[in-house]
PDBQT receptor file of N, H, CA, C and O in Angstrom, charges set to zero:
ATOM      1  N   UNK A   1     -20.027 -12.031-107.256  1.00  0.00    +0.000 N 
ATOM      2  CA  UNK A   1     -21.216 -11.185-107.302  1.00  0.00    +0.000 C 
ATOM      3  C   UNK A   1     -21.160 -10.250-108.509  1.00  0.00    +0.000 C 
ATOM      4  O   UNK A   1     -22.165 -10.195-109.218  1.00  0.00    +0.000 OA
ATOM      5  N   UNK A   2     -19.811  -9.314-108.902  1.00  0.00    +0.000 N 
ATOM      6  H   UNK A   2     -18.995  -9.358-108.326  1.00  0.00    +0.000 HD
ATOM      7  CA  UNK A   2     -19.764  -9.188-109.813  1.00  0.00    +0.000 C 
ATOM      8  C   UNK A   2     -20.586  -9.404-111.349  1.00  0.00    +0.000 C 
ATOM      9  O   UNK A   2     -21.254  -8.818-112.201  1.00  0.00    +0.000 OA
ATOM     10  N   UNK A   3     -20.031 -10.603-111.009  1.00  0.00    +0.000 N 
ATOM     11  H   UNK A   3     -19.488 -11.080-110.317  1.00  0.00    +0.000 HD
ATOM     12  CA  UNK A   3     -20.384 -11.442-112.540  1.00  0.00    +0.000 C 
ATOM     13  C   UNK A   3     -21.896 -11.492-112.704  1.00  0.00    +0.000 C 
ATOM     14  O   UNK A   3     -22.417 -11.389-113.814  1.00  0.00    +0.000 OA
ATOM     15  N   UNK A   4     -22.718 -11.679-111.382  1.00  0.00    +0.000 N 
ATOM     16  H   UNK A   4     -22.295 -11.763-110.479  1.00  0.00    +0.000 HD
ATOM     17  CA  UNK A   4     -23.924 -11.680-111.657  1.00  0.00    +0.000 C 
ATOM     18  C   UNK A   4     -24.627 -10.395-112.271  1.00  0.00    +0.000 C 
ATOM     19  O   UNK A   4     -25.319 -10.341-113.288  1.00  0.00    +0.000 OA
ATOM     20  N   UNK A   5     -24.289  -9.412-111.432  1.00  0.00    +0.000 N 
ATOM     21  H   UNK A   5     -23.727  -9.456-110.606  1.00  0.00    +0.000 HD
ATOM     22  CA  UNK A   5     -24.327  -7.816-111.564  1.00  0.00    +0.000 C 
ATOM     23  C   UNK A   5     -24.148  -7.605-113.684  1.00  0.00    +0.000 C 
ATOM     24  O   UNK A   5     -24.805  -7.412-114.707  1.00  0.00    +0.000 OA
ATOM     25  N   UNK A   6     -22.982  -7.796-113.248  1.00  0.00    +0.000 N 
ATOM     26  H   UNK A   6     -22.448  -7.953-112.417  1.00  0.00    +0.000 HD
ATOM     27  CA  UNK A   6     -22.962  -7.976-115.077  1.00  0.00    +0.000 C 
ATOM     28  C   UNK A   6     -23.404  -8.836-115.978  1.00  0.00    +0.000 C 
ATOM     29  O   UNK A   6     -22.873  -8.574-117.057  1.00  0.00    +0.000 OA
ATOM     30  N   UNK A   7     -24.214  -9.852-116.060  1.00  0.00    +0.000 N 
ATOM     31  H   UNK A   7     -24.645 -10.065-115.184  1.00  0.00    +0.000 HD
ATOM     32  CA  UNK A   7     -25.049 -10.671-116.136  1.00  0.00    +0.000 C 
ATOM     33  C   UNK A   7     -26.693 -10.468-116.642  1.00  0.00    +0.000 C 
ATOM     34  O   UNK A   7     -27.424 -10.864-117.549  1.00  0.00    +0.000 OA
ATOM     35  N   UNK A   8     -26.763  -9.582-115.433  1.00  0.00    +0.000 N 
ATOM     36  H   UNK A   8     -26.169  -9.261-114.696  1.00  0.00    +0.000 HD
ATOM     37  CA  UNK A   8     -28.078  -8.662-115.026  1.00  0.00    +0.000 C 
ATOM     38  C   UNK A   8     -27.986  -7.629-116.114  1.00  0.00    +0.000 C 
ATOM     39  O   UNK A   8     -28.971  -7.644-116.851  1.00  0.00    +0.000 OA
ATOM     40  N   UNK A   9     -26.914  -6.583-116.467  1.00  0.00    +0.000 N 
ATOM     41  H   UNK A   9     -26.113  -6.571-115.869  1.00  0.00    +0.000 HD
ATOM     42  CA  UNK A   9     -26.820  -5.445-116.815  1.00  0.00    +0.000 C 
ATOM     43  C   UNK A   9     -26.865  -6.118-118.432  1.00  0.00    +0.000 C 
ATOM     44  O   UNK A   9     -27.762  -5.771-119.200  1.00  0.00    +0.000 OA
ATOM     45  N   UNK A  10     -25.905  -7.015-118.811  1.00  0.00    +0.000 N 
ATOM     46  H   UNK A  10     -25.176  -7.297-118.187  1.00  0.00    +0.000 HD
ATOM     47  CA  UNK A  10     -26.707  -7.587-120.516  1.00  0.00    +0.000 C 
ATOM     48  C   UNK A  10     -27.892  -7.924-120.510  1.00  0.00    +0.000 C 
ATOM     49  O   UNK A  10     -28.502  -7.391-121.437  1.00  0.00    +0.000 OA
ATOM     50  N   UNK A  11     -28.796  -8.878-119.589  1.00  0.00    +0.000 N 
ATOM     51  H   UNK A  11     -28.300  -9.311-118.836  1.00  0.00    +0.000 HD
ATOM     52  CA  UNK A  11     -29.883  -8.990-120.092  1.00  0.00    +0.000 C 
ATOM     53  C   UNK A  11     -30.613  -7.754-120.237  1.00  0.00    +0.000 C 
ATOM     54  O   UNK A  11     -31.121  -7.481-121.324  1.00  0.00    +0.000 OA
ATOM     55  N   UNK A  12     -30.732  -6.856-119.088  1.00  0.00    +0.000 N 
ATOM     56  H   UNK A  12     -30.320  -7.078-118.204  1.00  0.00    +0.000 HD
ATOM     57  CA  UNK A  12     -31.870  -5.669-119.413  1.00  0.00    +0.000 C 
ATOM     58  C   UNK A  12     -31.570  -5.290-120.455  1.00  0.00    +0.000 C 
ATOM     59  O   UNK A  12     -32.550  -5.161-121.189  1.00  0.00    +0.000 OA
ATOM     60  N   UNK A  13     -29.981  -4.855-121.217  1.00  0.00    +0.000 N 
ATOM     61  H   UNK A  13     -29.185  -4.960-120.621  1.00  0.00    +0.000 HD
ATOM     62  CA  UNK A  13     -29.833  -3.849-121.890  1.00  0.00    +0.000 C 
ATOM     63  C   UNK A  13     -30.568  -4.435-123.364  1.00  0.00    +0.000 C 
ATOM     64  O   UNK A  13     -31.064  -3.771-124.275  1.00  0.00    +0.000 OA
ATOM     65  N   UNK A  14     -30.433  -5.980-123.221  1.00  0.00    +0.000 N 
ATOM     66  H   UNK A  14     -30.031  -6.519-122.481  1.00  0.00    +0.000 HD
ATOM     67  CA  UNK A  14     -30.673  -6.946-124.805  1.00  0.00    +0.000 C 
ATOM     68  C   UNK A  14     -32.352  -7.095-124.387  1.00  0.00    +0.000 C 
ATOM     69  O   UNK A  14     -33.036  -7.290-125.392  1.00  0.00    +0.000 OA
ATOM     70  N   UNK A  15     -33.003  -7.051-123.326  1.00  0.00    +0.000 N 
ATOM     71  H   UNK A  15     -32.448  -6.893-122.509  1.00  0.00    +0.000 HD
ATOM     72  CA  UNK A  15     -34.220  -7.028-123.146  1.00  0.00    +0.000 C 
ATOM     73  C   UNK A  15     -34.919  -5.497-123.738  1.00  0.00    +0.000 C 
ATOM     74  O   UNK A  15     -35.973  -5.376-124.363  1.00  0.00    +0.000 OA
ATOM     75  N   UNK A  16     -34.211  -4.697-123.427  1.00  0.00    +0.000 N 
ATOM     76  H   UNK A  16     -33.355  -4.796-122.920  1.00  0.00    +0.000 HD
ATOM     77  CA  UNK A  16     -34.608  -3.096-123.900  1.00  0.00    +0.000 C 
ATOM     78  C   UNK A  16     -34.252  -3.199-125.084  1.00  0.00    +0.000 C 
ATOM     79  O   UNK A  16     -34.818  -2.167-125.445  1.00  0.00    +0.000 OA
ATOM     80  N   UNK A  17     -33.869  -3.508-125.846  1.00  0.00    +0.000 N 
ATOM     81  H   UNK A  17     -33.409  -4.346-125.553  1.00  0.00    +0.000 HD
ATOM     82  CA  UNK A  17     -32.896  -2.980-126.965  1.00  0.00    +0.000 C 
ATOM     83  C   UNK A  17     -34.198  -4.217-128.269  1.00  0.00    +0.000 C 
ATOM     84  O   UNK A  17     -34.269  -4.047-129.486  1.00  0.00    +0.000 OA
ATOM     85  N   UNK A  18     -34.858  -5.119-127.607  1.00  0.00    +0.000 N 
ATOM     86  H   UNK A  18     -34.800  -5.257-126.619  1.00  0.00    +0.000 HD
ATOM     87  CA  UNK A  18     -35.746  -5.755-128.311  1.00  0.00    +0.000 C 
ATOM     88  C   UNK A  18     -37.085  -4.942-128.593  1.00  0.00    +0.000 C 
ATOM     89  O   UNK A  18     -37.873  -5.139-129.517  1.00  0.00    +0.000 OA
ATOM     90  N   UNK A  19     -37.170  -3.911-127.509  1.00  0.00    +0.000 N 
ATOM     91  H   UNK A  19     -36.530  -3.751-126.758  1.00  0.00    +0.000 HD
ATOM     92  CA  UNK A  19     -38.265  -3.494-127.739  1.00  0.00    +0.000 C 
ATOM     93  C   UNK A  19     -38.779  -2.349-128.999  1.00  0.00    +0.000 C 
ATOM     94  O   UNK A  19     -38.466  -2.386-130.189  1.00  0.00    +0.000 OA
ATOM     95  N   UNK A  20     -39.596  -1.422-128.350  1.00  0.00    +0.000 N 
ATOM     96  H   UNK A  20     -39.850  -1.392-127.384  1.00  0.00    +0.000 HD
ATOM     97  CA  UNK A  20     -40.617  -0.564-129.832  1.00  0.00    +0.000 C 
ATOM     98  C   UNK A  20     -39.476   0.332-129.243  1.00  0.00    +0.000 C 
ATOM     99  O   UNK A  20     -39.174   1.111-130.147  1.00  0.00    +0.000 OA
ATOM    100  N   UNK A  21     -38.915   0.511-128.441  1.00  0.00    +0.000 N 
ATOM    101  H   UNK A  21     -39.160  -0.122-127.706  1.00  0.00    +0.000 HD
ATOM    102  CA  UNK A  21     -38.080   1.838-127.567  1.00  0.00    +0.000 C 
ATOM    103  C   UNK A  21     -37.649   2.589-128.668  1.00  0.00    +0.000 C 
ATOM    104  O   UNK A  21     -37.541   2.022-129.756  1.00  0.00    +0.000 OA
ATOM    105  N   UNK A  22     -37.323   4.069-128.522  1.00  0.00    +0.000 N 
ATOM    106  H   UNK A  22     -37.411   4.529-127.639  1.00  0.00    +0.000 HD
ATOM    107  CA  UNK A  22     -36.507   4.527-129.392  1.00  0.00    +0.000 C 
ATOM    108  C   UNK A  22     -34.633   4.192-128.435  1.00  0.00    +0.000 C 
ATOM    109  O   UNK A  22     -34.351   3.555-127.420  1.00  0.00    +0.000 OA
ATOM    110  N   UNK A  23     -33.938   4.849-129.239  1.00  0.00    +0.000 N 
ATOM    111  H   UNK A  23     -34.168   5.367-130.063  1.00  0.00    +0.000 HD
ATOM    112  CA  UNK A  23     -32.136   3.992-128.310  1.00  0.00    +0.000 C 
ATOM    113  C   UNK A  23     -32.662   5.328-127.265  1.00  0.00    +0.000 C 
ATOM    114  O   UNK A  23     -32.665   4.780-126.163  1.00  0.00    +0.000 OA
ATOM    115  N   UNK A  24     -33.131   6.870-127.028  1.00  0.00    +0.000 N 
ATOM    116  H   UNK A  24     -33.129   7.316-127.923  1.00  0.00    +0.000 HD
ATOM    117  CA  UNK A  24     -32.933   7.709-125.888  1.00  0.00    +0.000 C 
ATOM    118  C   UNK A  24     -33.684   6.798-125.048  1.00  0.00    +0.000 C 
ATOM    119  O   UNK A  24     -33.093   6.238-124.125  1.00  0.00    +0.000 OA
ATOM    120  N   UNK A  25     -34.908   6.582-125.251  1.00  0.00    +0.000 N 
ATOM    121  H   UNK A  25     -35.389   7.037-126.001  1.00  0.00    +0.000 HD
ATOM    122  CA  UNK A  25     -35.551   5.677-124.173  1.00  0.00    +0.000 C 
ATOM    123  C   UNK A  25     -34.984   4.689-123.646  1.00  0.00    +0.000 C 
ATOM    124  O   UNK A  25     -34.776   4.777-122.436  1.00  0.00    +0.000 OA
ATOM    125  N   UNK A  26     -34.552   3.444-124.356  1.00  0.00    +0.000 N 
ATOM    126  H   UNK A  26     -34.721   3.372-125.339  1.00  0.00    +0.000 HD
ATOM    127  CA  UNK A  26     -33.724   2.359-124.085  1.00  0.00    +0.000 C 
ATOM    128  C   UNK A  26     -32.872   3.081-122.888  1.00  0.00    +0.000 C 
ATOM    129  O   UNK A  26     -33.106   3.027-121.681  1.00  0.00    +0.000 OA
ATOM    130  N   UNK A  27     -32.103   3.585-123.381  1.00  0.00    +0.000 N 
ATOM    131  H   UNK A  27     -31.913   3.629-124.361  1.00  0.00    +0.000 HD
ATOM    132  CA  UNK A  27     -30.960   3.875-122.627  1.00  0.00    +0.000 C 
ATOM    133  C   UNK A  27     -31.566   4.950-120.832  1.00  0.00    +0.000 C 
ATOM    134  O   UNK A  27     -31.072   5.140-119.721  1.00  0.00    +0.000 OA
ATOM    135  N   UNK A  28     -32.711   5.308-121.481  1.00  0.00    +0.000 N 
ATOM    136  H   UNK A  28     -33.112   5.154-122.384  1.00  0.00    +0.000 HD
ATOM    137  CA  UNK A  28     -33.113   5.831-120.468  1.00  0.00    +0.000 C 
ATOM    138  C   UNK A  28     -33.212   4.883-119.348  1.00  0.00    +0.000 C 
ATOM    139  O   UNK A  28     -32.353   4.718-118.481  1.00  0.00    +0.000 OA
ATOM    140  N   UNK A  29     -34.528   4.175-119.463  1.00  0.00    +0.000 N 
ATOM    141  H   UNK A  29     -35.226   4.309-120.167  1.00  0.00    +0.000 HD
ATOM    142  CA  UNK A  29     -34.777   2.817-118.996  1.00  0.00    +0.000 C 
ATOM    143  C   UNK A  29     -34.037   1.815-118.261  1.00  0.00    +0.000 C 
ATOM    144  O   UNK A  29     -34.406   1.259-117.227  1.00  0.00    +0.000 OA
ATOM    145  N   UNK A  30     -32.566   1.573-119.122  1.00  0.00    +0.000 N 
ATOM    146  H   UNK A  30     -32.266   2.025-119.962  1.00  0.00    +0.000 HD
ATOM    147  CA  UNK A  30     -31.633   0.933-118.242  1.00  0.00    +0.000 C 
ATOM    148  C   UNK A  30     -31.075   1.963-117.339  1.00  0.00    +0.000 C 
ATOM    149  O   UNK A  30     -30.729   1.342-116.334  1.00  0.00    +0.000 OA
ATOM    150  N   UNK A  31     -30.839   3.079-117.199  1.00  0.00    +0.000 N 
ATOM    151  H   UNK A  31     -31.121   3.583-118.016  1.00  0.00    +0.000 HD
ATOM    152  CA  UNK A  31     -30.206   3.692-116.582  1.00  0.00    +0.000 C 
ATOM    153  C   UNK A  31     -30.969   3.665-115.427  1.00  0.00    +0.000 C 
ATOM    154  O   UNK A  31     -30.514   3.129-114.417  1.00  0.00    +0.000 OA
ATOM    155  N   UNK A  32     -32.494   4.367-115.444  1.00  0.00    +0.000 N 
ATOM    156  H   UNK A  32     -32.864   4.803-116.264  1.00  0.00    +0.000 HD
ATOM    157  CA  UNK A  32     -33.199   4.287-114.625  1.00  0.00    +0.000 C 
ATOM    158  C   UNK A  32     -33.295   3.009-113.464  1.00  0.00    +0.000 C 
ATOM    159  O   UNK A  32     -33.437   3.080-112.243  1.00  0.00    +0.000 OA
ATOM    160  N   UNK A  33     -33.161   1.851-114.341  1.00  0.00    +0.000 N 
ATOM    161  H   UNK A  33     -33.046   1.794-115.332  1.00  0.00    +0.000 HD
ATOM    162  CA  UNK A  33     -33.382   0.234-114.024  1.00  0.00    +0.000 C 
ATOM    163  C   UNK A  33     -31.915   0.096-112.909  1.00  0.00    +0.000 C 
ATOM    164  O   UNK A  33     -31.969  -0.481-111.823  1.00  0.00    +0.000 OA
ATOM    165  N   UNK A  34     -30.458   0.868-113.561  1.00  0.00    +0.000 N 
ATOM    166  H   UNK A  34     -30.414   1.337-114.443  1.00  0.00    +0.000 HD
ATOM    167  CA  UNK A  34     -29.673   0.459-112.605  1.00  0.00    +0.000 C 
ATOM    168  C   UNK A  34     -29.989   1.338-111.534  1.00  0.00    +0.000 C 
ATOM    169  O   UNK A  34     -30.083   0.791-110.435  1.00  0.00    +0.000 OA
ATOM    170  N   UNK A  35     -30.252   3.048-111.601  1.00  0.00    +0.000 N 
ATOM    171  H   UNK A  35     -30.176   3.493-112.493  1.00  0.00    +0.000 HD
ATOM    172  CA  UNK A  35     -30.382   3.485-110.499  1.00  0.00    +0.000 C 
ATOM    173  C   UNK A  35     -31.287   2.852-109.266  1.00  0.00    +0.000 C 
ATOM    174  O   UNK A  35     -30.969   3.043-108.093  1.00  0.00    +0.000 OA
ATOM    175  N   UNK A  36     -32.497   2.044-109.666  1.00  0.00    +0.000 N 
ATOM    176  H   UNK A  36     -32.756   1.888-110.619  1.00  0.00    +0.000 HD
ATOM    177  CA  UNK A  36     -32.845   1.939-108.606  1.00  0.00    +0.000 C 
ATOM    178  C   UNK A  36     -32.738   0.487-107.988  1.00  0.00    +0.000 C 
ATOM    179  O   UNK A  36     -33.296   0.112-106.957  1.00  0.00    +0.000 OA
ATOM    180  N   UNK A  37     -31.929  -0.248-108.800  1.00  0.00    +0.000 N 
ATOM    181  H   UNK A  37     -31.475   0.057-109.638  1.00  0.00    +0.000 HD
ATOM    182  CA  UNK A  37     -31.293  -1.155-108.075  1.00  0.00    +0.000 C 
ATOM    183  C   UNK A  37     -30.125  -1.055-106.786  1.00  0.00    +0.000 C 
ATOM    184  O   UNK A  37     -29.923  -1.657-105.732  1.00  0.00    +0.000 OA
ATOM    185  N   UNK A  38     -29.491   0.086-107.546  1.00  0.00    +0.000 N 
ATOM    186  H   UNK A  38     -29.655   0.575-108.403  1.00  0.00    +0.000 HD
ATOM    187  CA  UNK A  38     -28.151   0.591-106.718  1.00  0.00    +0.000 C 
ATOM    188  C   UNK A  38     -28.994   1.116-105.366  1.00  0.00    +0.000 C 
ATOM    189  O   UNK A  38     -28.549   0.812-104.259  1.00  0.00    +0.000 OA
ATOM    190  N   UNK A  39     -30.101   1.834-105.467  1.00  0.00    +0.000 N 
ATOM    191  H   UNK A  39     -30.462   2.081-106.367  1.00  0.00    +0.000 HD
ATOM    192  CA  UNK A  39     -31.076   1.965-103.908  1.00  0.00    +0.000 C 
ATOM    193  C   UNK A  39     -31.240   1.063-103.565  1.00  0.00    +0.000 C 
ATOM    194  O   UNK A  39     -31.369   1.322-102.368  1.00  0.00    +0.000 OA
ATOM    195  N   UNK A  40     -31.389  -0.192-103.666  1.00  0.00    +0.000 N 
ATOM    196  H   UNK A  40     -31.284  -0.402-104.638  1.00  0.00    +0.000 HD
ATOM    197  CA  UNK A  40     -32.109  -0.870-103.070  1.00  0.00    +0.000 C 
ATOM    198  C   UNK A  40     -30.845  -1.898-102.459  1.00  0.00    +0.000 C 
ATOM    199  O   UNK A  40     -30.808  -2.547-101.414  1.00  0.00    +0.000 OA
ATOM    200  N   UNK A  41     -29.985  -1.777-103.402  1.00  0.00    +0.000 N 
ATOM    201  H   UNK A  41     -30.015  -1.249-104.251  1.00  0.00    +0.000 HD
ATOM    202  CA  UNK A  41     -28.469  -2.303-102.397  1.00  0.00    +0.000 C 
ATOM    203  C   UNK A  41     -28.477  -1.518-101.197  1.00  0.00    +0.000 C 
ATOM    204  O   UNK A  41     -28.757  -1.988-100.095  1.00  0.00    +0.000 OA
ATOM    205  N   UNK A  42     -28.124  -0.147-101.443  1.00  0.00    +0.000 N 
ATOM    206  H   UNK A  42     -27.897   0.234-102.339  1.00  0.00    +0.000 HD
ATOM    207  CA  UNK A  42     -28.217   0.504-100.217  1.00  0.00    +0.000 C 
ATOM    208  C   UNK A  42     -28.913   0.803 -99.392  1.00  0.00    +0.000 C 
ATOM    209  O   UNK A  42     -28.686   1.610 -98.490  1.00  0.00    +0.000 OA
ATOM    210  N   UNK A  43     -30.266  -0.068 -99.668  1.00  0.00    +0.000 N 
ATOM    211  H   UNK A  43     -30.450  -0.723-100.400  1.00  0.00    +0.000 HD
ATOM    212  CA  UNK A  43     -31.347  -0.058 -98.217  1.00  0.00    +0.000 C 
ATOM    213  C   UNK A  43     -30.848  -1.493 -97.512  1.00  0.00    +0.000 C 
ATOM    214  O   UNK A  43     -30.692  -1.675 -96.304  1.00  0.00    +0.000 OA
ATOM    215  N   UNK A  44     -30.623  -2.542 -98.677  1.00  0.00    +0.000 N 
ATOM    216  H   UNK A  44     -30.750  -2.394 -99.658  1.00  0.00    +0.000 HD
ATOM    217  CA  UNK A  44     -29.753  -3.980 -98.021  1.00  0.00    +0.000 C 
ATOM    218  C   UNK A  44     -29.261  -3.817 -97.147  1.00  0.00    +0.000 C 
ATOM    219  O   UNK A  44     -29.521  -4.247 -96.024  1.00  0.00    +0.000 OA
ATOM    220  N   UNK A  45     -27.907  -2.724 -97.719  1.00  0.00    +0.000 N 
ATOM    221  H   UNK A  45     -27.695  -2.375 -98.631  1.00  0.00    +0.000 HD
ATOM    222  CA  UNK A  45     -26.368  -2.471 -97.223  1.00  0.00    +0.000 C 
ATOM    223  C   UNK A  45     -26.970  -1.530 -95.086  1.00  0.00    +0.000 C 
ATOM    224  O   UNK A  45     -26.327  -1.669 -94.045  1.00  0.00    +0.000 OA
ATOM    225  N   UNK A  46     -27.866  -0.991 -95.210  1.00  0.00    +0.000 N 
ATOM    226  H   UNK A  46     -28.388  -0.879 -96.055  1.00  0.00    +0.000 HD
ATOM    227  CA  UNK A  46     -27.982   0.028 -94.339  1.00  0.00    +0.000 C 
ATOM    228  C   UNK A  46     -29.190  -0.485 -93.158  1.00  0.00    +0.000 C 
ATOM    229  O   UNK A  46     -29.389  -0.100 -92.006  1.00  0.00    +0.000 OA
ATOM    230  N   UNK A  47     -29.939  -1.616 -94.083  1.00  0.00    +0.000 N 
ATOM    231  H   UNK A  47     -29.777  -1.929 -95.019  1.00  0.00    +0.000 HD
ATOM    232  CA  UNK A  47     -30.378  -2.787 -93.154  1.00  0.00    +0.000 C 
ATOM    233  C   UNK A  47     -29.954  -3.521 -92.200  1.00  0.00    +0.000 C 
ATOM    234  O   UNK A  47     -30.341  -3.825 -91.072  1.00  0.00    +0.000 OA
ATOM    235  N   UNK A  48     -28.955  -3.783 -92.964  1.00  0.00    +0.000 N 
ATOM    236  H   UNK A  48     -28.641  -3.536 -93.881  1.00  0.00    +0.000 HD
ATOM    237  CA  UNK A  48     -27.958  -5.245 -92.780  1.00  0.00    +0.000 C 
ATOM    238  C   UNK A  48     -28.641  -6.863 -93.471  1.00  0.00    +0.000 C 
ATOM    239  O   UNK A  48     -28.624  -8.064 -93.203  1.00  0.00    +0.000 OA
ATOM    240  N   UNK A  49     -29.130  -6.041 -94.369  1.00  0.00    +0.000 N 
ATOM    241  H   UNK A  49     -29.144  -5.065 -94.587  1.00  0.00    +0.000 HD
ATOM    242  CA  UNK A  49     -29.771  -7.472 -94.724  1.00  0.00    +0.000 C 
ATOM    243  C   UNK A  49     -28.461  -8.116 -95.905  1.00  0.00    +0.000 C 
ATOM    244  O   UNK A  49     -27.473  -7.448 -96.209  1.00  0.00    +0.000 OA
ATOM    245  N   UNK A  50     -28.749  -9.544 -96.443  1.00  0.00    +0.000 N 
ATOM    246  H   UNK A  50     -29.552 -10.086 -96.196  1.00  0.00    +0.000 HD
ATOM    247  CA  UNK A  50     -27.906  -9.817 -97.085  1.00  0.00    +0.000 C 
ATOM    248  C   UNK A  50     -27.952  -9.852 -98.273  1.00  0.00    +0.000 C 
ATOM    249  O   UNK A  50     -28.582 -10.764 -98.808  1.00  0.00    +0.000 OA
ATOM    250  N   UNK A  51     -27.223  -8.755 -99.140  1.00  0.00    +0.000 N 
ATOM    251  H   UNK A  51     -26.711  -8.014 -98.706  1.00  0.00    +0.000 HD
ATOM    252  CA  UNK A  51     -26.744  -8.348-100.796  1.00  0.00    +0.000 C 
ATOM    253  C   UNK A  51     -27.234  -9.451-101.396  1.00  0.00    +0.000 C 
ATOM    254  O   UNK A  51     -28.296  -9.367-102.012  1.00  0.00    +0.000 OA
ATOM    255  N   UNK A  52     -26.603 -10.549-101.319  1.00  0.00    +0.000 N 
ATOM    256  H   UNK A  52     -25.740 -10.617-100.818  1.00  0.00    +0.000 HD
ATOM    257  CA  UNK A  52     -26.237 -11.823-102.448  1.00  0.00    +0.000 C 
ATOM    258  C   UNK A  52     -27.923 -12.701-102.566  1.00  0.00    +0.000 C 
ATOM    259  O   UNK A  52     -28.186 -13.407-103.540  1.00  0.00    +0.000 OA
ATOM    260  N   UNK A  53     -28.835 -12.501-101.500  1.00  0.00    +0.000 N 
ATOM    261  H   UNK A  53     -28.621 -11.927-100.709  1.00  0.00    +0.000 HD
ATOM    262  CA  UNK A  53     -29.744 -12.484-101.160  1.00  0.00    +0.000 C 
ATOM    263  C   UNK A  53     -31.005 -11.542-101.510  1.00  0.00    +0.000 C 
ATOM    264  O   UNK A  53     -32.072 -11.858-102.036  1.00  0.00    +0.000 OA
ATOM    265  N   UNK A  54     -30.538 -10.249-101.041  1.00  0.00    +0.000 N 
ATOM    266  H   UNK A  54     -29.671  -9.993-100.614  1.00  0.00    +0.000 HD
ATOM    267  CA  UNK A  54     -31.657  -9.364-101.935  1.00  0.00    +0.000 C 
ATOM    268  C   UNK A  54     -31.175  -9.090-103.307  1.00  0.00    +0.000 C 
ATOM    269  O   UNK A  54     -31.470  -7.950-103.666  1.00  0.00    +0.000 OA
ATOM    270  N   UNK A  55     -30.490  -9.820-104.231  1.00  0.00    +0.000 N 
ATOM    271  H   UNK A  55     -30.251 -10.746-103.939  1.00  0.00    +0.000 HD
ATOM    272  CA  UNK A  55     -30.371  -9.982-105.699  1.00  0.00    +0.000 C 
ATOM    273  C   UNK A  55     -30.959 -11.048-106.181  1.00  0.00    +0.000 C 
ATOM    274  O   UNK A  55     -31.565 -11.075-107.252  1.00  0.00    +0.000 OA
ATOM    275  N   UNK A  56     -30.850 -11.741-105.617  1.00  0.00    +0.000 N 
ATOM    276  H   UNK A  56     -30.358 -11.720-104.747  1.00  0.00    +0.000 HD
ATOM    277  CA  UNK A  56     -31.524 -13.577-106.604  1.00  0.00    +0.000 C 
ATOM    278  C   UNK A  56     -33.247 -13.338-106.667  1.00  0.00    +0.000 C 
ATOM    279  O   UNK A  56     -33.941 -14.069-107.373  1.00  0.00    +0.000 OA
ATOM    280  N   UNK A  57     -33.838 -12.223-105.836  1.00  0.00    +0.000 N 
ATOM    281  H   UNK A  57     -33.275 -11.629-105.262  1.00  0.00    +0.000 HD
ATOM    282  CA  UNK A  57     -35.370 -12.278-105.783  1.00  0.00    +0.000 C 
ATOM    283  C   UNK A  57     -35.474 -11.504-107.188  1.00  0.00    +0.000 C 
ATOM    284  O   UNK A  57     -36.576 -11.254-107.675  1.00  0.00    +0.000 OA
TER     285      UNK A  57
């Protein structure tokens, strides 16, 4: 799972990093992008629904 996670985290950063962004924005953006992924693990996690599952959507 890992690997996917990190996977995920190059594309956004090479997806942002293509754009008009200035780098504060970019960097904003991904940051933002992981925070609210990391919520949404922990609505998974507090569900009980399944991680490996609410990632591939």
């Amino acid at each position: 799972m890992q690997d996917m996670i990190n996977q995920t985290q190059k594309y956004l950063y090479e997806f942002l990093d293509q754009s008009d962004y200035d780098r504060e924005e970019i960097d904003y953006r991904y940051e933002h992008s992981l925070r609210v992924a990391n919520i949404g693990m922990d609505l998974a996690e507090k569900e009980k629904a399944d991680k490996k599952a609410m990632s591939s959507t």
